[in-house]
N, C-alpha and C positions, 0 to 999 in steps of 0.2 A: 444694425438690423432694425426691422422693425417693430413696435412693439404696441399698448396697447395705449400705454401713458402718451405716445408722441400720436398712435391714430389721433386720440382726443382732441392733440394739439394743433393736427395738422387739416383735420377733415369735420368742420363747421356742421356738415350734414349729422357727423354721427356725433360731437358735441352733443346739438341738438338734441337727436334723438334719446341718447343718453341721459339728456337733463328733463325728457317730459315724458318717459316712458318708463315705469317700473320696472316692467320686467325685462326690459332692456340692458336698466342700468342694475338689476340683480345678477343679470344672464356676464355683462363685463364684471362687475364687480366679484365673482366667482373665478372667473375667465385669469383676473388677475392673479388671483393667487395662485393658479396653475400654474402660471403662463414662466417657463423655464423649467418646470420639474422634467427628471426626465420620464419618458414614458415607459420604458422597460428596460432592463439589463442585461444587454449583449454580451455573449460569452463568445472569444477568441477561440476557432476548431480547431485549431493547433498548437496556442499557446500554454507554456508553462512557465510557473513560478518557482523559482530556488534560491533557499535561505539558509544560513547555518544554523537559524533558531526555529522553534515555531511559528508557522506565519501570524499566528493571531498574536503575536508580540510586534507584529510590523502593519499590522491591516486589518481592519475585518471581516470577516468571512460570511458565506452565507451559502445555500442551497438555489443550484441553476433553479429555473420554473420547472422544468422538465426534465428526468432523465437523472436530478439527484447529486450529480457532480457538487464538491467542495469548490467554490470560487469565489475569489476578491471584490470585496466591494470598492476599492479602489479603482480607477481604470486603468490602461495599459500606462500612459504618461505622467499619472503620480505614483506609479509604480520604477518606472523605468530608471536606473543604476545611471545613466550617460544622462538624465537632468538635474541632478544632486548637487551640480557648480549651481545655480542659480535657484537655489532652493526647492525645486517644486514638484521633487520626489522623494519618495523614502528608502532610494536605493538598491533594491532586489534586483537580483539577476532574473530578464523574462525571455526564456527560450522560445524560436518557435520549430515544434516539430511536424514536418512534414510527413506523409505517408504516400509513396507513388505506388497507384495500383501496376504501374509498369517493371517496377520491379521484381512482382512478385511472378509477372509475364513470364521475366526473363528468367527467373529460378524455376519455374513450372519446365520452361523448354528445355532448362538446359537436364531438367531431371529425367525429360522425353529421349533428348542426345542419350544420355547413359544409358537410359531401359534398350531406346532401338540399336545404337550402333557401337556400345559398353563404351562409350569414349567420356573422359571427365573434360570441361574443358572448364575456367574459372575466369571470371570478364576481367580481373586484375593482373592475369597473363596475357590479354589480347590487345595486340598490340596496335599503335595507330597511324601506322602508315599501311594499312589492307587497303588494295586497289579496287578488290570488288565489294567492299562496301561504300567508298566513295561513289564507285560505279553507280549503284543502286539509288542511291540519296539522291547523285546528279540525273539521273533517270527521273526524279518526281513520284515514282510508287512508292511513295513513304504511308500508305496505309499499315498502321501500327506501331509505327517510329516513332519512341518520343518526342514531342514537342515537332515533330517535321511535317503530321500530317495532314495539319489544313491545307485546305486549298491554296490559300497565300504561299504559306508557305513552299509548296507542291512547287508554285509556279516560280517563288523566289529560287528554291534548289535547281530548277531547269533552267534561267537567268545563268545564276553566279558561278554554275558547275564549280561547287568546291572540291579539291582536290588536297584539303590539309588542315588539321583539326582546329585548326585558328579561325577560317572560315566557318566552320559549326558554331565554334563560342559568339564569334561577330552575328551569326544570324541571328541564333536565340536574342543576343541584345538588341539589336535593331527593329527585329517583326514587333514592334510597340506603336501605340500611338506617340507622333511627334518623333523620333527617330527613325519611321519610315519614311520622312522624306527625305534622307541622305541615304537610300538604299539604291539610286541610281548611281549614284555619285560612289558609293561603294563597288558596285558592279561594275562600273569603267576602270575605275584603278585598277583592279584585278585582273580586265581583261587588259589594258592598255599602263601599263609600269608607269611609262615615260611619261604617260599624262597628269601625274600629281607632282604638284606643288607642293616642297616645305617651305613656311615662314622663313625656316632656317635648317641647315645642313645639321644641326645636334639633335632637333625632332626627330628625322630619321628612325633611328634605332627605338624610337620609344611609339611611333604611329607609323611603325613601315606592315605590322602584323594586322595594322587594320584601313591598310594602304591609303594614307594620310587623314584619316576621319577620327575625329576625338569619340570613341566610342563607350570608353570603360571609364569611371570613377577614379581608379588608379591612376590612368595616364594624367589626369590631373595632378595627382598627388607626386607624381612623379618629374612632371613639366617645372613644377615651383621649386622639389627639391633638388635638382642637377640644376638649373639654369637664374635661380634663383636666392638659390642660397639657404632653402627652409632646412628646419630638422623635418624629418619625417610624420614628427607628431605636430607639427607648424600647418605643413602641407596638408596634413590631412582635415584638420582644422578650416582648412582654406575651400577643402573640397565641399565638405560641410556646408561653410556657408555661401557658395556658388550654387548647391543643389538645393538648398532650401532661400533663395536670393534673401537674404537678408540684406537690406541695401545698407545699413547705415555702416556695418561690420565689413561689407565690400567694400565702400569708399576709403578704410583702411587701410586692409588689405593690397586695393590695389597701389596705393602709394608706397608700402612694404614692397610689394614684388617688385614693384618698377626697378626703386632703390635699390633692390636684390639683384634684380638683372644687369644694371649698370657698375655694380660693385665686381659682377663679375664678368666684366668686357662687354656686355651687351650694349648695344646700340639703345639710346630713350625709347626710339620711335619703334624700334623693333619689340621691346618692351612692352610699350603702350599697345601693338599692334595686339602681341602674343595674349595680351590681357584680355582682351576683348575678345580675340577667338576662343580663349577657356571660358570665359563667359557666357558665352554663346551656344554652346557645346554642352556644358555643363550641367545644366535642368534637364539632359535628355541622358546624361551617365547613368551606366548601369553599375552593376555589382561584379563587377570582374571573377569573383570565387563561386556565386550564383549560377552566371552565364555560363560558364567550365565545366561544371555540377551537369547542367540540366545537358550541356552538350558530350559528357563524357557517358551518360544514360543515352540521350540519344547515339549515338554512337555505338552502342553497345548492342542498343535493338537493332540498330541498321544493320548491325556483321550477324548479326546472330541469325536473321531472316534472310540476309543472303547466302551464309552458307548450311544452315542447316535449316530449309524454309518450312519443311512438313512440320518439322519440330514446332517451328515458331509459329505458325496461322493456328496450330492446332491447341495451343496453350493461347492465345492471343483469339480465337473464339470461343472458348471457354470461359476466360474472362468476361467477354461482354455478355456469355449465358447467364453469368453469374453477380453481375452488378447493376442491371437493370431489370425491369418487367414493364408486360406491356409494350406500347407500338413504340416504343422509344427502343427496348432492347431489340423490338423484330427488324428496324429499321439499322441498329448495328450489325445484326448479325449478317444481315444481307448486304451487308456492304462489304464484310469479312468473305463471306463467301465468293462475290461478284470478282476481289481481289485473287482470290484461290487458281477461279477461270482465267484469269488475267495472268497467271503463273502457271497457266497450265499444270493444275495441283486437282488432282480426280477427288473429287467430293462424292462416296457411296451413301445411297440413298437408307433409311433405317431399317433395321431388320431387327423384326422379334425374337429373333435367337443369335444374334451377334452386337445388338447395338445395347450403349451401358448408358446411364445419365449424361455423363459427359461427352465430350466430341472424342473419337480416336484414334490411334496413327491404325494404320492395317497395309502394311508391307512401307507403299510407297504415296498411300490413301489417306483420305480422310472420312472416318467410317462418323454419321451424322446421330448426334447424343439424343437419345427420348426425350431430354430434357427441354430442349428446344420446339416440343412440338406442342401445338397448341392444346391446352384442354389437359394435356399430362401432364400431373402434379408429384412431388416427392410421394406423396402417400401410394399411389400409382406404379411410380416406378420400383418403388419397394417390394408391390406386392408379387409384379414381374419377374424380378429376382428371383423373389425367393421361389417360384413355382417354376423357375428354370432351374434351381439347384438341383431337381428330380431329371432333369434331364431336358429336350429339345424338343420344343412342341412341334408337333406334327401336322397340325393343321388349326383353323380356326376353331370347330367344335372342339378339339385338345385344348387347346387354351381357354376356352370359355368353363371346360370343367375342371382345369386346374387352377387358376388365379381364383381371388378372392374378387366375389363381383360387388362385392360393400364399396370394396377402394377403387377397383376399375370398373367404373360404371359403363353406361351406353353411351355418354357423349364422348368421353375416354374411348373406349374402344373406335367408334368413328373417326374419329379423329387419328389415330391408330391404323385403322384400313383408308383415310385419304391419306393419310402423308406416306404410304407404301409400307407399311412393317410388315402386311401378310401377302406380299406380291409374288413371293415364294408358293403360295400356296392356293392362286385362283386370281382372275380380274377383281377389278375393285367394287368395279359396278355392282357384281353377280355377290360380292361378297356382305355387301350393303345389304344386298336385297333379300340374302338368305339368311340374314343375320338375325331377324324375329325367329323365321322356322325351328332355328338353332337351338335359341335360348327357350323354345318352349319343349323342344324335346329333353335338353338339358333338364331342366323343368321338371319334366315328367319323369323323367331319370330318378331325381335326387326323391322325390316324394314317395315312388316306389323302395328306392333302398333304404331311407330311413325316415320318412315323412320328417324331414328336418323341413327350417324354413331356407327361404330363398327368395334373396330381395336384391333390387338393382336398385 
């Protein structure tokens, strides 16, 4: 890399300038000392550290910039347990913990299944040969499906019409950069058996589930240890350093496996051939227990929204009520909704005396949250509440004299009569328009029975 000792070396002009210009040569000469510090201290959003001591007898510690969190001043890789063979860690175990907001979808819906229809169901009794959830995946409306519902994706599940959970786990691995260019080549196999070629008739059983494509990490592991001769912990070793191409350790390597393969009946050239397809291959393996993972979730969402869809759109736009703000969240929410239509799933408009913060089920409906609407805020829909607890407003002037007009101001309530909360109760037009009259009789109301104040 570059630095500032070889500029000097390399560029005459800035020599130069350096040797006749002070603040030149002050401006680099500071520059240098800098030059490799790091500039701030990244904290891993999901990683953890675990030790059987306290960490401050293995690292030292220090306070994020922000937010206050206990974290190593070490980094991940002099931290990391699996660098310890070659010195240049201090061993710790460093987890990392993921948090899927999809999961929490899926627990919302299925808590909706029990409220609407008393039924328990539990995703580690559902089983995975369902025909209508494949159906759905290979249909491409995978709006809300884990990991299914980019658009690539969309159009990769309308392609491969998978039909068997192995196909799930291969897509998740493959929708990557550099493993999408064997996604044709996966697609033909699938469609067309007879059109794959094995190296050899013992691959088979080991790339038949991902119809002759070396896709997963494992299959490596697995290639050296049947056909080769490795132990298990050899192989894995081997996978190691094919994904992180170490060449000097492959050149090895590959003379071990050959010798592996020929020890065990293998043909040299069949050998040499097999070597170079795992090598090949290899830089784009995935994590086999990963892939499974994300496609045993996706999977989950996918059955859970085909058979119980109210349940699921309705917990599955609540989340996105709930996780963003601003034209980023109004832009999910409307794509949740436009999905609804597209499912022929009735979406009721809000209503002052039926509709709660959230989005929610109402028979076979989906009744639309205050929350969602512009301009109402938690402080707002509170005050709502609590002035329906007395019972059903009756009309607009009713509600203007029972909510608290501190929290529901005037842009609140407009906001309010355009997205239809009082459509029950007059146009919207007309409602707008009378809506000063109102508030001054209102007004004049409260000042006569107690000269209190009253302010918008």
């Amino acid at each position: 890399p570059m630095s500032l000792d070889r500029a000097l070396e390399e560029s005459p002009e800035l020599k130069e300038l350096y040797d006749s210009n002070e603040k030149v040569k002050e401006l680099i000469d500071v520059s240098k000392k800098l030059e490799g510090v790091s500039r701030h201290a990244s904290v891993h959003a999901a990683g953890v550290v675990v030790a059987d001591k306290p960490l401050t007898e293995y690292t030292p510690i220090q306070r994020e910039a922000r937010g206050g969190k206990i974290i190593t001043q070490y980094d991940m890789y002099c931290l990391d347990m699996n660098a310890v063979s070659d010195g240049r860690a201090v061993g710790l175990m460093k987890i990392d913990f993921l948090g899927l907001r999809n999961l929490t979808i899926l627990e919302n819906a299925l808590k909706l299944v029990k409220q609407t229809r008393n039924k328990v169901i539990k995703v580690s009794d559902i089983l995975l040969e369902d025909a209508k959830t494949y159906e759905l995946i290979a249909s491409g409306n995978n709006v809300g499906v884990f990991q299914l519902e980019s658009r690539g994706m969309q159009s990769l599940a309308k392609d491969l019409k998978p039909n068997r959970f192995t196909d799930i786990a291969a897509m998740v691995a493959l929708f990557r950069p550099g493993p999408m260019a064997l996604i044709p080549q996966f697609i033909e196999g699938k469609k067309k058996p007879k059109s794959i070629i094995y190296l050899h008739p013992d691959l088979e059983p080991i790339l038949g589930s991902t119809y002759g494509i070396l896709v997963y990490q494992e299959q490596v592991t697995e290639i050296a240890h049947r056909m080769a001769g490795y132990t298990l912990t050899q192989a894995d070793s081997l996978r190691m350093a094919m994904g992180k191409k170490k060449k000097e350790l492959m050149k090895k390597e590959k003379v071990k496996f050959i010798e592996g393969c020929v020890k065990n009946d293998y043909k040299r050239a069949l050998a040499e051939q097999l070597f170079g397809f795992m090598e090949k291959f290899a830089a784009y393996g995935f994590n086999m227990p990963h892939s499974v993972s994300y496609a045993t979730i996706a999977y989950w969402t996918a059955y859970v929204k085909a058979h119980y869809p109210v349940e699921f759109m309705t917990a599955l736009i609540t989340a996105e009520l709930e996780s963003a703000s601003g034209p980023q969240r109004d832009e999910k929410i409307i794509q949740v909704l436009n999905e609804c239509r597209r499912m022929e799933l009735a979406v009721l408009p809000p209503d002052i005396n039926i509709s709660n913060s959230e989005f929610t089920i109402e028979d076979t409906s989906i009744r639309f949250g205050l929350a969602a609407i512009k301009n109402v805020g938690d402080a707002a829909i509170e005050a709502i509440e609590e002035a329906r607890k007395e019972g059903t407003f009756t009309g607009l002037k009713d509600f203007l004299m029972r909510v608290d007009l501190r929290r529901v101001n005037k842009k609140t309530v407009d906001s309010l009569i355009k997205a239809g909360c009082f459509d029950s109760f007059g146009n919207r037009t007309q409602l707008r328009v009378y809506y000063e009259q109102i508030i001054k009789d209102i007004q004049s109301q409260k000042t006569k029975e107690d000269g209190g104040q009253f302010g918008l």
